[in-house]
Backbone and ligand atoms as CSV (ligand in chain L), in Angstrom:
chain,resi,resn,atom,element,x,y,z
A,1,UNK,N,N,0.841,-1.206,0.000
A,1,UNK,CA,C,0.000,0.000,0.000
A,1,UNK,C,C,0.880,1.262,0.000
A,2,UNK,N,N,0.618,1.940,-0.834
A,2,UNK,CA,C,1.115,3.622,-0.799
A,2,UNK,C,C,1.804,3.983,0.652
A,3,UNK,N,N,2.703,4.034,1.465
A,3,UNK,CA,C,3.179,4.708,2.450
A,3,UNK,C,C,2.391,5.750,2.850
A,4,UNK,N,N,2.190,6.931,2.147
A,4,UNK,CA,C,1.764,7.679,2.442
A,4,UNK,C,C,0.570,8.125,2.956
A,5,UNK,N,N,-0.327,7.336,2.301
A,5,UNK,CA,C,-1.649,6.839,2.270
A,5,UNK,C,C,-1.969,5.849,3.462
A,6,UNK,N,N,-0.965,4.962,3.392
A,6,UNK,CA,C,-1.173,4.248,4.935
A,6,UNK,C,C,-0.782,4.861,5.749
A,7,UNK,N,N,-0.015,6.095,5.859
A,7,UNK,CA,C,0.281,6.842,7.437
A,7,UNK,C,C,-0.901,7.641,7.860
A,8,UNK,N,N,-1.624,7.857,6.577
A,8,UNK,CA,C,-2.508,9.335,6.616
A,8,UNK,C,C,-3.754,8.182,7.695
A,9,UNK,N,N,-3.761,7.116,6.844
A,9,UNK,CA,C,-5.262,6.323,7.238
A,9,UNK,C,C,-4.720,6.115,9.097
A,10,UNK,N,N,-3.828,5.474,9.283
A,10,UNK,CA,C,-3.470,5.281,10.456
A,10,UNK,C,C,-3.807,6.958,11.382
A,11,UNK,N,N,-3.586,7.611,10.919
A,11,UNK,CA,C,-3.774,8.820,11.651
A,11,UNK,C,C,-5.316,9.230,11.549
A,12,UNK,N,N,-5.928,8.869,11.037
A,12,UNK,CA,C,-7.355,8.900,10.876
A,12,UNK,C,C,-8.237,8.107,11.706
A,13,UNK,N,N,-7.412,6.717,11.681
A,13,UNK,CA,C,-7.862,6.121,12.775
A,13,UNK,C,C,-7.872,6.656,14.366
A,14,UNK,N,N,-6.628,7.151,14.477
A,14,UNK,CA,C,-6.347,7.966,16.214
A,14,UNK,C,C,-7.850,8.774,16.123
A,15,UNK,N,N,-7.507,9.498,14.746
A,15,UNK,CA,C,-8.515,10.908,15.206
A,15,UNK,C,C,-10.235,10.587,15.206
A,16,UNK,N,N,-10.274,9.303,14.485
A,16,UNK,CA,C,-11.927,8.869,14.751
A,16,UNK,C,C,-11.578,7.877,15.914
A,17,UNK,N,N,-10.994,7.316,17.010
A,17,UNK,CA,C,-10.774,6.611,18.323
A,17,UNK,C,C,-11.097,8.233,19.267
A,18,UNK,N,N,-10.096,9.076,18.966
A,18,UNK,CA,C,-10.149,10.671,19.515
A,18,UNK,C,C,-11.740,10.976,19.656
A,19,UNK,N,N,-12.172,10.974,18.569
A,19,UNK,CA,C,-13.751,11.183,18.893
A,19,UNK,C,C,-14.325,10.529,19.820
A,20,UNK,N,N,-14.260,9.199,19.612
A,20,UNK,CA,C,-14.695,7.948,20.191
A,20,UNK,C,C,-14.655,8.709,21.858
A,21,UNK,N,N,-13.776,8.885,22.274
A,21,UNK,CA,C,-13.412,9.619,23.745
A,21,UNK,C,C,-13.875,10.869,24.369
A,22,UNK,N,N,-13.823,11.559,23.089
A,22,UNK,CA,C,-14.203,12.841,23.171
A,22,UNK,C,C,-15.765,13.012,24.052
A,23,UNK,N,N,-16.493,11.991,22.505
A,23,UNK,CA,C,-17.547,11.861,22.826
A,23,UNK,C,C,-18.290,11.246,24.249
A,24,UNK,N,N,-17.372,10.272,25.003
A,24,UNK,CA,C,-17.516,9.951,26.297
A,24,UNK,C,C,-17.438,10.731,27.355
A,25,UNK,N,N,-16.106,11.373,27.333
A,25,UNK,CA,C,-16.432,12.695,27.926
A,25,UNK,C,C,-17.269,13.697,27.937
A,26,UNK,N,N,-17.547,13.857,27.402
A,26,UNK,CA,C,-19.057,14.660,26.680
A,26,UNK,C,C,-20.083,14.410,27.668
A,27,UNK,N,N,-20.470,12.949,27.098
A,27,UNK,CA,C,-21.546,11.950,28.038
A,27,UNK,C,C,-21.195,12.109,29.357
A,28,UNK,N,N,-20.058,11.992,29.853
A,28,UNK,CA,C,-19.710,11.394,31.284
A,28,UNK,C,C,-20.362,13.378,31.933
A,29,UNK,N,N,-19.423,14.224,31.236
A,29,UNK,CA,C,-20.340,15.510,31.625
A,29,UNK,C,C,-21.889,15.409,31.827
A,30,UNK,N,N,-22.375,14.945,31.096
A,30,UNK,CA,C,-24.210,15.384,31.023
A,30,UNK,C,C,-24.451,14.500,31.819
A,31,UNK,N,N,-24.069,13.448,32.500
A,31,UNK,CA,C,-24.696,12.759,33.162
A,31,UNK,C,C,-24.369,13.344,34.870
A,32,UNK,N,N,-22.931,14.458,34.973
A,32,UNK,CA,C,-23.295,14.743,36.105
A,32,UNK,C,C,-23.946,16.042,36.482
A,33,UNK,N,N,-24.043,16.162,35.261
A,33,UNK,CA,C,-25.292,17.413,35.602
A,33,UNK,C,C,-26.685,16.782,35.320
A,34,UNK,N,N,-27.158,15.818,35.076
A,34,UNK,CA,C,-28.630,15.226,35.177
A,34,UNK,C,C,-28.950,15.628,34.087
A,35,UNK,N,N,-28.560,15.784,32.788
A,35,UNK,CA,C,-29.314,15.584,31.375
A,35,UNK,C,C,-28.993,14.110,30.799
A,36,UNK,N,N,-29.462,13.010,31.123
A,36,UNK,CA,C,-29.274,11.739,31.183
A,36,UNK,C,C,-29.634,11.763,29.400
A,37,UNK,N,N,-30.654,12.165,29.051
A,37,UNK,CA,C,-30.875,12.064,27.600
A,37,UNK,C,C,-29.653,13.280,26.600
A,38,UNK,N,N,-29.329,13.869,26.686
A,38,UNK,CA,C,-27.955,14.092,26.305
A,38,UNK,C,C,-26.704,13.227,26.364
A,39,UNK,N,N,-26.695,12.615,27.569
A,39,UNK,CA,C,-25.642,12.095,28.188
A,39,UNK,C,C,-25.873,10.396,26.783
A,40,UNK,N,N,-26.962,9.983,27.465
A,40,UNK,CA,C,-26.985,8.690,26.662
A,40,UNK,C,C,-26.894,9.347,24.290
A,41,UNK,N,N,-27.497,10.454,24.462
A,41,UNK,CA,C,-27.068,10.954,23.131
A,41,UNK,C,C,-25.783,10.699,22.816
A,42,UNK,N,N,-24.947,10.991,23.216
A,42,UNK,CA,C,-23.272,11.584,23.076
A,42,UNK,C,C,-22.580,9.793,23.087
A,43,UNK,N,N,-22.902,9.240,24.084
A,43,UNK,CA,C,-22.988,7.802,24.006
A,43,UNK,C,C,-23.203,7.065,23.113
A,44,UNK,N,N,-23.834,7.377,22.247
A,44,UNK,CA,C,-24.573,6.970,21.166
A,44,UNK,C,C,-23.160,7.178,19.646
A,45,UNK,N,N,-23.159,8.211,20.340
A,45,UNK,CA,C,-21.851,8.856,19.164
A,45,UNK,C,C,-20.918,8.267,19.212
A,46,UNK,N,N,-20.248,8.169,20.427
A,46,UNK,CA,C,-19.343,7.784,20.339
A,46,UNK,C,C,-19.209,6.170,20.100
A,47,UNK,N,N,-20.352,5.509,19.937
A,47,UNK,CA,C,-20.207,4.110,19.471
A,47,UNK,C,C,-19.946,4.093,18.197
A,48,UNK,N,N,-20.768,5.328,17.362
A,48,UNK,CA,C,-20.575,5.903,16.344
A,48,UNK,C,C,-19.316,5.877,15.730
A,49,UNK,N,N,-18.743,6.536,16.506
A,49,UNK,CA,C,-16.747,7.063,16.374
A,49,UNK,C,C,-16.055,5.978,16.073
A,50,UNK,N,N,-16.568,4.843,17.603
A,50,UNK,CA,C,-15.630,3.635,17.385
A,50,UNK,C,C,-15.862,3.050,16.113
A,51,UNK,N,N,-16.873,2.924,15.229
A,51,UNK,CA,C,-17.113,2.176,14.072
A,51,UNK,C,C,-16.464,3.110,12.877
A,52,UNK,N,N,-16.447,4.367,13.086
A,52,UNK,CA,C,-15.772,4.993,11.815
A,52,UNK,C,C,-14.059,4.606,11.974
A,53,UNK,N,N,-13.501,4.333,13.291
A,53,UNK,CA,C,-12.078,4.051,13.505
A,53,UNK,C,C,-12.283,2.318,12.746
A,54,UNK,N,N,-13.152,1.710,13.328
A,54,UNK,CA,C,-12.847,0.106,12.788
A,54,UNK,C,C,-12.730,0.009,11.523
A,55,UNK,N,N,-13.893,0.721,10.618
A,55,UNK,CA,C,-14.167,0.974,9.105
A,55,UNK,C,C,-12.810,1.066,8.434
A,56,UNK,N,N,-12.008,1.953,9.064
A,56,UNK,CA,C,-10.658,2.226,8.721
A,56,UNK,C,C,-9.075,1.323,8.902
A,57,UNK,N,N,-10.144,1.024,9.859
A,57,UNK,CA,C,-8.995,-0.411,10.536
A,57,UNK,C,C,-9.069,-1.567,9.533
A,58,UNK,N,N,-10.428,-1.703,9.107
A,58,UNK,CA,C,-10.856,-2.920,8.610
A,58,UNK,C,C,-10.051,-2.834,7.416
A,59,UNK,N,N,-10.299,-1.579,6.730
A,59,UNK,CA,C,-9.888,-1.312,5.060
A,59,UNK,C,C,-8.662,-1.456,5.342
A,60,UNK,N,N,-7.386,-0.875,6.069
A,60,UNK,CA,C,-5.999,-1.116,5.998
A,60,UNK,C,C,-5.831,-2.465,5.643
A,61,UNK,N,N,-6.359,-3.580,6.824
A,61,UNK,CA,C,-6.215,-4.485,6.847
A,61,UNK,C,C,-6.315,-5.398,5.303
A,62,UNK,N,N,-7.285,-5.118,4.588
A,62,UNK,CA,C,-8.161,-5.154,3.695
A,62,UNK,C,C,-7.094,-5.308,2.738
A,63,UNK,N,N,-6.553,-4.146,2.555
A,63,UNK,CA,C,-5.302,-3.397,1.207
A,63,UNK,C,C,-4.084,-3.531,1.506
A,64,UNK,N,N,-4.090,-4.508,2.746
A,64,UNK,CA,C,-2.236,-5.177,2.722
A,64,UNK,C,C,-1.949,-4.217,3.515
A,65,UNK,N,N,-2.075,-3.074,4.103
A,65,UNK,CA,C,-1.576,-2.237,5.183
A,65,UNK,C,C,-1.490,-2.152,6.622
A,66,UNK,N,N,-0.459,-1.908,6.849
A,66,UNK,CA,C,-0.486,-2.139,8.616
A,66,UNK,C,C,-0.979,-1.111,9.709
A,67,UNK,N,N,-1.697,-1.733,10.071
A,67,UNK,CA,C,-2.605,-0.896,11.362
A,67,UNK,C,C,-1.617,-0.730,12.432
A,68,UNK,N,N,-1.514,0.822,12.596
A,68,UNK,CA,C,-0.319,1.339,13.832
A,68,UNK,C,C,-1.532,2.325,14.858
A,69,UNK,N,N,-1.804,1.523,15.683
A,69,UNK,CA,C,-2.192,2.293,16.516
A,69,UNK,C,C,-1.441,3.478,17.681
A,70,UNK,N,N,-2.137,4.381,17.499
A,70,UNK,CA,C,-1.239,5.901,18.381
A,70,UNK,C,C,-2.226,6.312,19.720
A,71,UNK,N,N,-1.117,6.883,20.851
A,71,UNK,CA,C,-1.454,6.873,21.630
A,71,UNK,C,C,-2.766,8.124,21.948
A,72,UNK,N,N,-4.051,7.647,22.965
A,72,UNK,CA,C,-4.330,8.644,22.825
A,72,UNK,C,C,-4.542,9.869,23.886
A,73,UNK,N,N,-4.665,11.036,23.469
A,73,UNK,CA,C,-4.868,12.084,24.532
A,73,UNK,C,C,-6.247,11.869,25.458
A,74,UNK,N,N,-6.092,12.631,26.484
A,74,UNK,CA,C,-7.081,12.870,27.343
A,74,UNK,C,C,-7.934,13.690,26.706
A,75,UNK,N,N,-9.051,13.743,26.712
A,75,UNK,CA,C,-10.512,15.221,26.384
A,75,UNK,C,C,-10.436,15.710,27.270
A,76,UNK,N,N,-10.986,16.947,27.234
A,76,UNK,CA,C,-11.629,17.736,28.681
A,76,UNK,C,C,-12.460,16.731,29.002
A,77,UNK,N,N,-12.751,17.412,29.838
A,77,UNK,CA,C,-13.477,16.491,30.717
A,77,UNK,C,C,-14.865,17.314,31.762
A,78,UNK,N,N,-14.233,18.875,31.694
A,78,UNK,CA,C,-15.170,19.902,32.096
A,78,UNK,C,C,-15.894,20.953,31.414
A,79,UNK,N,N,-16.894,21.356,31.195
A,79,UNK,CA,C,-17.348,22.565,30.404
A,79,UNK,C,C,-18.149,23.534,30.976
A,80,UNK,N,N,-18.460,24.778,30.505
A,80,UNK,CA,C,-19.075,25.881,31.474
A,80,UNK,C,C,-20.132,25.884,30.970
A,81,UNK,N,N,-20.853,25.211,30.686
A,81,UNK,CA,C,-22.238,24.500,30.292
A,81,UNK,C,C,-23.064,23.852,29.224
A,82,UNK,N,N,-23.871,23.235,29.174
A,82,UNK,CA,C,-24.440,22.723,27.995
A,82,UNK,C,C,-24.008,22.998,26.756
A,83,UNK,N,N,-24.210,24.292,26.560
A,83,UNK,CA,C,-24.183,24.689,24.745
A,83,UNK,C,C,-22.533,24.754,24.634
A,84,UNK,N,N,-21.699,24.828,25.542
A,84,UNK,CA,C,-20.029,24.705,25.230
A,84,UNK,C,C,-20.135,23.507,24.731
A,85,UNK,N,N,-20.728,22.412,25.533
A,85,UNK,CA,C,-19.966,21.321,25.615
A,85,UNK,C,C,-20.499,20.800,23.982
A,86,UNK,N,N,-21.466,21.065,23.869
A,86,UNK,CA,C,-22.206,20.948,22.264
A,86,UNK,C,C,-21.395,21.623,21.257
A,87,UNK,N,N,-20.880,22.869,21.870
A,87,UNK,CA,C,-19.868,23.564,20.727
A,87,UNK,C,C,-18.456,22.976,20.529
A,88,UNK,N,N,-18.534,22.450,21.807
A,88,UNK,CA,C,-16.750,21.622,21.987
A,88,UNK,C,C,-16.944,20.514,20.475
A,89,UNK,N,N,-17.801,19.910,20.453
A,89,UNK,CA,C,-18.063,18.872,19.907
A,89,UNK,C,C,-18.489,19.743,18.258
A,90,UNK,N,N,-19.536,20.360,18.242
A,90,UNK,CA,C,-19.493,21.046,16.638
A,90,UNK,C,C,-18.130,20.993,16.132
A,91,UNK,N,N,-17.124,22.336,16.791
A,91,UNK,CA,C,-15.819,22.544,16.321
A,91,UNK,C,C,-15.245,20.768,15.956
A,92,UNK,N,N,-15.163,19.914,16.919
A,92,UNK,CA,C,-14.462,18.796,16.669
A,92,UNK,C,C,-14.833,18.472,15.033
A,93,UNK,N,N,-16.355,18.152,15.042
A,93,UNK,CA,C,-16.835,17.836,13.895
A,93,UNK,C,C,-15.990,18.406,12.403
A,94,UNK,N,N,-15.965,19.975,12.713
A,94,UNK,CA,C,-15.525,20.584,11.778
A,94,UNK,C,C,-13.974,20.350,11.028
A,95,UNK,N,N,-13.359,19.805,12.633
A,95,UNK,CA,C,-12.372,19.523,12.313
A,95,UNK,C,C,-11.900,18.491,11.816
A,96,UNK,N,N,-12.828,17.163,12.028
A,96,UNK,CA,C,-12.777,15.681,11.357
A,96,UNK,C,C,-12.857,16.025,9.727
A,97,UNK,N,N,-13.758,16.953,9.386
A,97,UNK,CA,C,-14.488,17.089,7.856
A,97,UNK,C,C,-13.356,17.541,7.031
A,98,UNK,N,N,-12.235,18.575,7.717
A,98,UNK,CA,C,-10.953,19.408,6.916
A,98,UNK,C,C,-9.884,18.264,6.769
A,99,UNK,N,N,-10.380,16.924,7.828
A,99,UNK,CA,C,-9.082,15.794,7.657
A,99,UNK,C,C,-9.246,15.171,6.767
A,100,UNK,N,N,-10.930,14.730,6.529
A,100,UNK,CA,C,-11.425,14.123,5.631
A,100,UNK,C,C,-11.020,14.651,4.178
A,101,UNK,N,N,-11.084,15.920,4.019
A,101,UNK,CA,C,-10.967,16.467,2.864
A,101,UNK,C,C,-9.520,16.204,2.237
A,102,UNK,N,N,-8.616,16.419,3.547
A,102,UNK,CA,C,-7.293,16.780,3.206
A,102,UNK,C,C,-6.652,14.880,2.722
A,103,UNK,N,N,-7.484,13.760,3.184
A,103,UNK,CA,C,-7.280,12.678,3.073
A,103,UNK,C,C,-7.755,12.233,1.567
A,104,UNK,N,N,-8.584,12.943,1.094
A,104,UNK,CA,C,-9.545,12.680,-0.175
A,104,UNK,C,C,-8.144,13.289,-1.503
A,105,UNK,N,N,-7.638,14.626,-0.733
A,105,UNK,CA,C,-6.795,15.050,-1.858
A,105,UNK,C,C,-5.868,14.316,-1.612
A,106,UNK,N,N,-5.068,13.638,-0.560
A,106,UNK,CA,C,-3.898,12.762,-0.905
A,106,UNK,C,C,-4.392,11.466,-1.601
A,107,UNK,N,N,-5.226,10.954,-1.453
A,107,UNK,CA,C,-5.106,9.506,-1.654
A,107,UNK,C,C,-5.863,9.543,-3.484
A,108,UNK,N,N,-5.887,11.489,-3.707
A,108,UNK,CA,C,-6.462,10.966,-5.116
A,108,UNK,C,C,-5.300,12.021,-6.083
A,109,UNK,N,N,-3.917,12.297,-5.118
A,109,UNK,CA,C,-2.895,13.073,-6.307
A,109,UNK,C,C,-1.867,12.087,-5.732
A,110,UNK,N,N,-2.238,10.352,-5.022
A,110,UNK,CA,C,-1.090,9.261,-5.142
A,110,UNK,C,C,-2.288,8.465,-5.938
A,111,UNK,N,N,-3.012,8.806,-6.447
A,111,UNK,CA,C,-3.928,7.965,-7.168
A,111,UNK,C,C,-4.386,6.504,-6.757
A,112,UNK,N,N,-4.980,7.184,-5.530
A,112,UNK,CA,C,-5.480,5.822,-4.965
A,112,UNK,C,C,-6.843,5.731,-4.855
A,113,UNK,N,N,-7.217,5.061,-5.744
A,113,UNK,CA,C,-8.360,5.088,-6.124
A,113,UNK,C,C,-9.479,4.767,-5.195
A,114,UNK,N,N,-8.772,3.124,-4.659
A,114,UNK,CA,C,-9.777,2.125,-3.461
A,114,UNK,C,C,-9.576,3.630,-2.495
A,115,UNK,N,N,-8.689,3.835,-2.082
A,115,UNK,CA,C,-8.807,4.787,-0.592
A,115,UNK,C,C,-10.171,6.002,-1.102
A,116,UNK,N,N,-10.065,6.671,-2.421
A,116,UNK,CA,C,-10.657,8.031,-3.123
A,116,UNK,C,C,-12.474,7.396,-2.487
A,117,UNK,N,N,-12.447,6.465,-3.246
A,117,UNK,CA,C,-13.908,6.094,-3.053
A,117,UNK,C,C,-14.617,5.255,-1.608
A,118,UNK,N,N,-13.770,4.523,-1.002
A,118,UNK,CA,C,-13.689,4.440,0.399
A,118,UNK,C,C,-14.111,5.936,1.360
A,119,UNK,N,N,-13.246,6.476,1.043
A,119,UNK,CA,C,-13.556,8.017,1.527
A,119,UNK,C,C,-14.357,8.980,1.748
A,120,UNK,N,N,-15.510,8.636,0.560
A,120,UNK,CA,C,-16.367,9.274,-0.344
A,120,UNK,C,C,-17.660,8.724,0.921
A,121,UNK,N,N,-17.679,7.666,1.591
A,121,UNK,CA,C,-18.280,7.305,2.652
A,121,UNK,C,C,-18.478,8.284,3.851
A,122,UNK,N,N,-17.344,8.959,3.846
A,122,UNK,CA,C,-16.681,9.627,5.056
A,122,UNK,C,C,-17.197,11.263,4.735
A,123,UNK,N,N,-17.087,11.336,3.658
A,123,UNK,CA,C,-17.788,13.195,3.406
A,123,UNK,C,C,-18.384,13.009,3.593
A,124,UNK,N,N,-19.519,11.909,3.457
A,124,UNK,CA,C,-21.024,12.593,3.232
A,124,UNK,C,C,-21.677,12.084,4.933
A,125,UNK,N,N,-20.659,11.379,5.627
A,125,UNK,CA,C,-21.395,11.086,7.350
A,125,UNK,C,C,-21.130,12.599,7.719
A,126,UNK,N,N,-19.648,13.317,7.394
A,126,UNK,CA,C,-19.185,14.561,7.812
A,126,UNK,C,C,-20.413,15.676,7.403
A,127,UNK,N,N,-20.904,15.476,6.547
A,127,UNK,CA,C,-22.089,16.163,6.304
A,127,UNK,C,C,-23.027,16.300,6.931
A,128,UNK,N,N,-23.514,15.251,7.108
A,128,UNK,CA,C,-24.407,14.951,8.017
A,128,UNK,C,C,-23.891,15.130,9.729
A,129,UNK,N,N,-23.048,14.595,9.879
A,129,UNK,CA,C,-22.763,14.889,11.505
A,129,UNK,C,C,-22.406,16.291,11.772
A,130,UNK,N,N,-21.509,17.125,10.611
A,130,UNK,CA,C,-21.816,18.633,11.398
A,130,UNK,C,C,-23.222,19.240,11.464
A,131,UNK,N,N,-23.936,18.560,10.112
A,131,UNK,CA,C,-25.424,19.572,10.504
A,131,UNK,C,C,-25.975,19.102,11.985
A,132,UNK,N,N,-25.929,18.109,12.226
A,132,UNK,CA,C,-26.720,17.803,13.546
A,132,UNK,C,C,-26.026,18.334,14.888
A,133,UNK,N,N,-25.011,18.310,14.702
A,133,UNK,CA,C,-24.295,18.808,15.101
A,133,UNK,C,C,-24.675,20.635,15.499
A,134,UNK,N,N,-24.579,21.014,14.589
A,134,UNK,CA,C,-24.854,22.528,14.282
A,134,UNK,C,C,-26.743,22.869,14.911
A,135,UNK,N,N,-27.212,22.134,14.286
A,135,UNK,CA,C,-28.691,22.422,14.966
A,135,UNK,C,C,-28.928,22.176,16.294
A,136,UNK,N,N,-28.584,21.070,17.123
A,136,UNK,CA,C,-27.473,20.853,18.305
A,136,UNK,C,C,-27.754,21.831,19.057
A,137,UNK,N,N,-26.891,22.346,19.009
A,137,UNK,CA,C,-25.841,23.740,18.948
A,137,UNK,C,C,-26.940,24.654,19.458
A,138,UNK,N,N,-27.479,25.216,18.372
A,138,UNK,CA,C,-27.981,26.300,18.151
A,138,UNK,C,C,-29.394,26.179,18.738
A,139,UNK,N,N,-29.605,24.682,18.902
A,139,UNK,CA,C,-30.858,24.607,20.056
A,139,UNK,C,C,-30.700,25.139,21.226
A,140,UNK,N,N,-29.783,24.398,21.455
A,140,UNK,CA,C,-28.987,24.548,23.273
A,140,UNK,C,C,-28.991,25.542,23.565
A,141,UNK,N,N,-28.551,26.493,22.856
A,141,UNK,CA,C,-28.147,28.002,22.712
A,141,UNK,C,C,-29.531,28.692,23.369
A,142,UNK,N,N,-30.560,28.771,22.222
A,142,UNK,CA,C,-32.062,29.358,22.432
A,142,UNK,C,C,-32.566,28.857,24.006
A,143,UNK,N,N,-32.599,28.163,24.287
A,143,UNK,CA,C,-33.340,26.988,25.620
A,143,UNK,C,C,-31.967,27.428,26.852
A,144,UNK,N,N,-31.280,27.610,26.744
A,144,UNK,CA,C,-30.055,27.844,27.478
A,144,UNK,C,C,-30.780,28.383,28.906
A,145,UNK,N,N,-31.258,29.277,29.318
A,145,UNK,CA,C,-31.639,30.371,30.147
A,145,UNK,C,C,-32.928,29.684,30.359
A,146,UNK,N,N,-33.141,28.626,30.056
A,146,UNK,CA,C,-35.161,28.262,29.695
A,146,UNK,C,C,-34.850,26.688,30.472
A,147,UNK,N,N,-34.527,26.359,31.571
A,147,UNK,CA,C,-34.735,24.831,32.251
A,147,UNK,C,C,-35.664,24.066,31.690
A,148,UNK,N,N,-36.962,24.738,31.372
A,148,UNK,CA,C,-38.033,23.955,30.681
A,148,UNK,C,C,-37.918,23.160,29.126
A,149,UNK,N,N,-37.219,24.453,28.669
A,149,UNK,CA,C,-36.789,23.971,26.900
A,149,UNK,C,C,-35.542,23.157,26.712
A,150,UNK,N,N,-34.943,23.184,27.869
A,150,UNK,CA,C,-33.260,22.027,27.789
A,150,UNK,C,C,-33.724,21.240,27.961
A,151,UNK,N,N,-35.065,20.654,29.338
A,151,UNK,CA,C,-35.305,19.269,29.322
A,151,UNK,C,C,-36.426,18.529,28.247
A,152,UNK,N,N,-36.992,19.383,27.404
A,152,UNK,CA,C,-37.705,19.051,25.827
A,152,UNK,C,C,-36.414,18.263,25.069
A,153,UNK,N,N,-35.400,19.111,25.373
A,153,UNK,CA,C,-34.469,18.895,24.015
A,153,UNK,C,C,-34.217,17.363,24.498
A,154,UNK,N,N,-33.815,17.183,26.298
A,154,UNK,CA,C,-32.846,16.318,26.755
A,154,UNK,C,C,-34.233,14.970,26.318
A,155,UNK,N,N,-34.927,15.091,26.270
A,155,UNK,CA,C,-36.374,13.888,26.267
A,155,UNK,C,C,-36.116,13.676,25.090
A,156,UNK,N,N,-35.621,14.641,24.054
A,156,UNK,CA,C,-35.869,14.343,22.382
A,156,UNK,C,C,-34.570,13.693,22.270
A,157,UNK,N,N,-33.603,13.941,22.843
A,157,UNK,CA,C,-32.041,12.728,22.497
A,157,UNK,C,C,-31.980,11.838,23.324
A,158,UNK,N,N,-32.751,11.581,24.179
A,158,UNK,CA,C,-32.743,10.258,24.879
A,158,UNK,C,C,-33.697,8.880,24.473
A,159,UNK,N,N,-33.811,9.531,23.066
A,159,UNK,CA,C,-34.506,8.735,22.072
A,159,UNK,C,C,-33.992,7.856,20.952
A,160,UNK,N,N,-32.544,8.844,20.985
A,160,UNK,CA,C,-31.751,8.228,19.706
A,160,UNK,C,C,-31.124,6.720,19.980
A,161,UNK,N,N,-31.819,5.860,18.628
A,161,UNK,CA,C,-31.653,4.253,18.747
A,161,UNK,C,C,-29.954,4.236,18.904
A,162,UNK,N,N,-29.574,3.088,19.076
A,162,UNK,CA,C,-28.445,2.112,19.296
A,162,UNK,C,C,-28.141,2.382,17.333
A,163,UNK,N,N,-26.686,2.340,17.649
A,163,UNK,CA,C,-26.340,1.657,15.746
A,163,UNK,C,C,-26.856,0.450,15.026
A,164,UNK,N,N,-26.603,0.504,14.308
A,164,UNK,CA,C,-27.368,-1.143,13.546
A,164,UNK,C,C,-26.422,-1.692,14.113
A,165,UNK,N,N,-24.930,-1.699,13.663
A,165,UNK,CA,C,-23.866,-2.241,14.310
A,165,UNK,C,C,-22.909,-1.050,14.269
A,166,UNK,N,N,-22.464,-1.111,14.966
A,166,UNK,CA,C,-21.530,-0.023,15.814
A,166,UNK,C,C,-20.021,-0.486,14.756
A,167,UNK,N,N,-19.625,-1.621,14.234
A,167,UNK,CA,C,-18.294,-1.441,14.431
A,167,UNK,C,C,-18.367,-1.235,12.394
A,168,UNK,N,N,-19.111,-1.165,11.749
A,168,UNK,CA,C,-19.588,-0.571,10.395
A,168,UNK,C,C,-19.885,0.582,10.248
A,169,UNK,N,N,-20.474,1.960,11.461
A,169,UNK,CA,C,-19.769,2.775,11.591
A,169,UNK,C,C,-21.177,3.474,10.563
A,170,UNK,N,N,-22.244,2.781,10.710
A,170,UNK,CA,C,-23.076,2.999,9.727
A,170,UNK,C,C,-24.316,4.243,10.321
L,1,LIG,FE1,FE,-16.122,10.190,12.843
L,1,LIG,FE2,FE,-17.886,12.373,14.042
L,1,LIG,O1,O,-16.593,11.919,12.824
C-alpha cells in the first residue's frame, strides 16, 4: 500500500478513536449534571466514532496495510455549560471534515483510487454529523436560560436508537 496513504489512514484512525473519547467525555459531563438524555445521546456517538475508527482499521487491513495504533490524549473532561460542551463537539466535527478532505486530496494526487472512493463514505457522514451537530448547537443556545426547553431537548435525544452495528460505523 502507498506509504503515504497508509500513514494518513493510520492517523485517521487515532482521530476517529479521539472522537470515540471525546464523545464519552461529553456523556460522562451530562450525566453529572442530570441531562441523562444528552448524556446517553453523546454515548450513542461515540459508538458511532468507534465504528468509523474500525471501518478504517478494517480497510488497511483489507489493502495489505499495517494498522499502527497511536497513543491517545485525554478530552476535557469539564465545560461551562451545555451549549459549550455541544460547541466543543461542533468545532471537533468541523475539524474531522478538513481531515477528511485533506485525506480525499492525498489519496487521489497518489492515485489511490480504493482509498478516493472508500472516503467518499466519510464526506457525506461529515455532512451529516456537522449539521446535527450545528442544529445541536444552536438549540442549546435558544433553551439555554429556559430549564423547561433544555429538558424538551434532553427527552428528544434520549430517544436516539443504538447503531445497527456499531463497528460498520453505519
Ligand atoms: Fe467520525 Fe464524528 O466523525
Amino acid at each position: 500500500m502507498n506509504p503515504k496513504v497508509e500513514k494518513a489512514l493510520n492517523e485517521q484512525i487515532h482521530a476517529e478513536f479521539f472522537s470515540f473519547y471525546l464523545y464519552l467525555s461529553v456523556s460522562a459531563y451530562f450525566t453529572a449534571i442530570h441531562l441523562e438524555g444528552f448524556a446517553h445521546w453523546m454515548r450513542i456517538q461515540a459508538q458511532e466514532e468507534s465504528g468509523h475508527a474500525m471501518k478504517l482499521f478494517d480497510f488497511l487491513n483489507e489493502r495489505g496495510g499495517t494498522v499502527k495504533l497511536l497513543p491517545i490524549d485525554a478530552p476535557t473532561r469539564e465545560w461551562a455549560s451545555p451549549s459549550a460542551a455541544v460547541e466543543t463537539v461542533l468545532n471537533h466535527e468541523r475539524a474531522i471534515s478538513e481531515r477528511i478532505n485533506k485525506l480525499v486530496d492525498l489519496a487521489t494526487s497518489e492515485n489511490d483510487h480504493a482509498t478516493t472512493v472508500m472516503l467518499h463514505w466519510y464526506v457525506s457522514e461529515q455532512v451529516e454529523e456537522e449539521a446535527t451537530a450545528d442544529t445541536l448547537f444552536h438549540q442549546v443556545k435558544m433553551v439555554e436560560s429556559n430549564p423547561h426547553g433544555l429538558l424538551m431537548i434532553d427527552r428528544e435525544l434520549a430517544a436516539r436508537p443504538a447503531p445497527v452495528a456499531a463497528t460498520q460505523g453505519e
